[in-house]
Backbone as CSV, one residue per row, in Angstrom:
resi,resn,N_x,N_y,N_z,CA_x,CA_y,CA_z,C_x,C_y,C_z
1,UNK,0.848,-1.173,0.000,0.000,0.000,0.000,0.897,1.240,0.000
2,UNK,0.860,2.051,-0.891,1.541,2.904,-1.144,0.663,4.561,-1.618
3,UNK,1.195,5.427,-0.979,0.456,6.537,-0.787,1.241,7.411,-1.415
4,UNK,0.898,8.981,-2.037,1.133,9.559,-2.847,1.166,11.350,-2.292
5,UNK,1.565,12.035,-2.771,1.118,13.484,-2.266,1.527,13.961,-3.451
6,UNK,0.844,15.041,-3.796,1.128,16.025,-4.812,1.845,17.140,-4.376
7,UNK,2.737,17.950,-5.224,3.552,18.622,-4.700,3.079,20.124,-4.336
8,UNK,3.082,20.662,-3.308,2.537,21.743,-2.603,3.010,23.280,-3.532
9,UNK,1.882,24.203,-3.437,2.394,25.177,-4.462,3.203,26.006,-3.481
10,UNK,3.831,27.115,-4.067,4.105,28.174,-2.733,3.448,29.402,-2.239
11,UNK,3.748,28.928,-1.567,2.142,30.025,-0.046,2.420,31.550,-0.744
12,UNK,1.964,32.509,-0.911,2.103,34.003,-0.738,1.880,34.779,0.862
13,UNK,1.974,33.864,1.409,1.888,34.391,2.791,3.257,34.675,3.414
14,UNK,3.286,36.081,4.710,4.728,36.657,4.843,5.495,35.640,5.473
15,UNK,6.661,35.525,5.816,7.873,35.000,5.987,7.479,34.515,7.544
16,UNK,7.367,33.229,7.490,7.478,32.379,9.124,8.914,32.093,9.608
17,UNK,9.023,31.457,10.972,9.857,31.331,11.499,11.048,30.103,11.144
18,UNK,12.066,29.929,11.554,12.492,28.977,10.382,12.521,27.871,10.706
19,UNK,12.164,27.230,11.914,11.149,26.087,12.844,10.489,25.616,11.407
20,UNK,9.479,26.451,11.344,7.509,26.627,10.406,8.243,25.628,9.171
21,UNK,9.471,26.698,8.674,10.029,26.667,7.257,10.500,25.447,7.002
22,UNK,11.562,24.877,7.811,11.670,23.254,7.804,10.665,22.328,7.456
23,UNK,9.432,22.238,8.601,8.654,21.848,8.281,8.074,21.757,7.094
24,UNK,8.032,22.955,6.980,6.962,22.693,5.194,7.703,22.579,4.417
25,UNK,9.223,22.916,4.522,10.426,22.111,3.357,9.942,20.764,3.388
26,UNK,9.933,20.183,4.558,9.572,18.569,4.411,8.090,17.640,4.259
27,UNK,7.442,18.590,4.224,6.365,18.245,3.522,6.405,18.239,1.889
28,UNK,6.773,19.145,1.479,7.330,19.874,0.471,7.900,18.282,-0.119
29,UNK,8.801,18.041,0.576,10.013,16.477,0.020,9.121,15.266,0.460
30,UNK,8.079,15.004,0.623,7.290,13.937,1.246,6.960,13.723,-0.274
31,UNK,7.076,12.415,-0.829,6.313,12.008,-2.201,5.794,10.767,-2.144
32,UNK,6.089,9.677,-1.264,5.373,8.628,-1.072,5.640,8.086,0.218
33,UNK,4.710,7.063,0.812,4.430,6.924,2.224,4.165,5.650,2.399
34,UNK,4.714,4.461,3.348,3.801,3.338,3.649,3.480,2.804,4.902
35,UNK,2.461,2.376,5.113,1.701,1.805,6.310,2.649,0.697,6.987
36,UNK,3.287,1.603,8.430,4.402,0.359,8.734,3.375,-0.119,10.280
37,UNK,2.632,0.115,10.323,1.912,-0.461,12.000,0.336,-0.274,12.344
38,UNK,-0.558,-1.018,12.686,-1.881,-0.679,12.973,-2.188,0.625,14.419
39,UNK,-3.313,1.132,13.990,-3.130,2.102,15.459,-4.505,1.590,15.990
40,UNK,-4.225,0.660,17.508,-5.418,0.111,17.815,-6.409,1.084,18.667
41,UNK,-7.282,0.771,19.118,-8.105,1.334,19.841,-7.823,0.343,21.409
42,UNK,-7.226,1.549,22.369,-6.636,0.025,23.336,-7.637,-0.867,24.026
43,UNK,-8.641,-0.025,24.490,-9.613,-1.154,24.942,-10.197,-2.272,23.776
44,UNK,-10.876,-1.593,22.832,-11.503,-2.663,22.203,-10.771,-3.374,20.934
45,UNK,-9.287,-2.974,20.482,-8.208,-3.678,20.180,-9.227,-2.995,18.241
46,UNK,-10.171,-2.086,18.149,-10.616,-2.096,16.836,-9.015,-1.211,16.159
47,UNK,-9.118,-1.354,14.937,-8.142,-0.372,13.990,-8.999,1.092,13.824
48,UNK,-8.341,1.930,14.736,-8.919,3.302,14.321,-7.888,4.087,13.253
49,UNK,-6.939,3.821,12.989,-6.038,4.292,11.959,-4.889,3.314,11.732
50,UNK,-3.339,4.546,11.067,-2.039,3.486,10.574,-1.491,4.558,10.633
51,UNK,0.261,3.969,10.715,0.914,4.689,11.152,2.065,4.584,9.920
52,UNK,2.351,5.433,9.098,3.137,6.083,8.133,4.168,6.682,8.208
53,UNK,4.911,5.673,7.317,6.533,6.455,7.472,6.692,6.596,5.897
54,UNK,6.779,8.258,5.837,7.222,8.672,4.667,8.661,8.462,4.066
55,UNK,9.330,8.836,3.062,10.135,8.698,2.605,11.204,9.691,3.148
56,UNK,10.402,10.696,3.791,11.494,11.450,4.538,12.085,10.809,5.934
57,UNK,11.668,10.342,6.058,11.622,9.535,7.836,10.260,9.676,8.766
58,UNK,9.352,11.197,8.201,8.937,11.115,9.128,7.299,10.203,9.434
59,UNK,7.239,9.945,10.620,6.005,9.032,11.175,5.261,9.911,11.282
60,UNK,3.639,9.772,10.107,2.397,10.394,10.610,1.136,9.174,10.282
61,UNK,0.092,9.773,11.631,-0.645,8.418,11.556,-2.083,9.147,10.582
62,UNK,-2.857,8.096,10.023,-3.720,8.352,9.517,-4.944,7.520,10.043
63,UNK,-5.980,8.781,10.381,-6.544,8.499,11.289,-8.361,7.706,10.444
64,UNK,-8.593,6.821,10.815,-10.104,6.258,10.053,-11.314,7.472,10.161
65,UNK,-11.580,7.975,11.550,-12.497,8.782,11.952,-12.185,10.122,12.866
66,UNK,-10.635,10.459,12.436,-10.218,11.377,13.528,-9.120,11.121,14.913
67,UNK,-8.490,11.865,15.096,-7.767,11.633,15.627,-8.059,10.892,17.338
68,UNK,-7.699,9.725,17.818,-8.028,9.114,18.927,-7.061,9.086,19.789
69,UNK,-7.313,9.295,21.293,-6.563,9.057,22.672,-5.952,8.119,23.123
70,UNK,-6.632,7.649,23.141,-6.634,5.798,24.005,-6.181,4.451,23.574
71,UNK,-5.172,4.575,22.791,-4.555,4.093,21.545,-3.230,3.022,21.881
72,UNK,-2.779,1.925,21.066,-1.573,0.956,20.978,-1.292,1.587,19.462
73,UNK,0.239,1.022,19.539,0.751,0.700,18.106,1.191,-0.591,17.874
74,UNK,0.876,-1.348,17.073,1.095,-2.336,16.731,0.929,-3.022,15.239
């Protein structure tokens, strides 16, 4: 399973901090993504999302119905 992003245009908005700027450099470099872990729901063990490691390194989870608390990775 392999995930995709299109490449982000550039903002016309004034100059952020250079924290902000990293960040959206690396969004910016994010082009494909794959599902390395289930994100359970801890009591009732359901799959409320997955947890994604882009090609940059970084881990973001994708959530089924929103982002949840009470959570395993596995």
């Amino acid at each position: 399973m392999t995930t995709a992003i299109n490449a982000l245009t550039k903002s016309t908005r004034p100059s952020l901090s250079t924290t902000t700027k990293t960040a959206r450099q690396e969004v910016k470099q994010r082009q494909h993504a794959e599902p390395i872990k289930f994100i359970l729901d801890k009591d009732t063990r359901d799959v409320v999302g997955w947890l994604y490691k882009w090609n940059t390194g970084a881990l973001v989870p994708m959530w089924k119905d929103g982002a949840c608390q009470n959570v395993i990775y596995e």
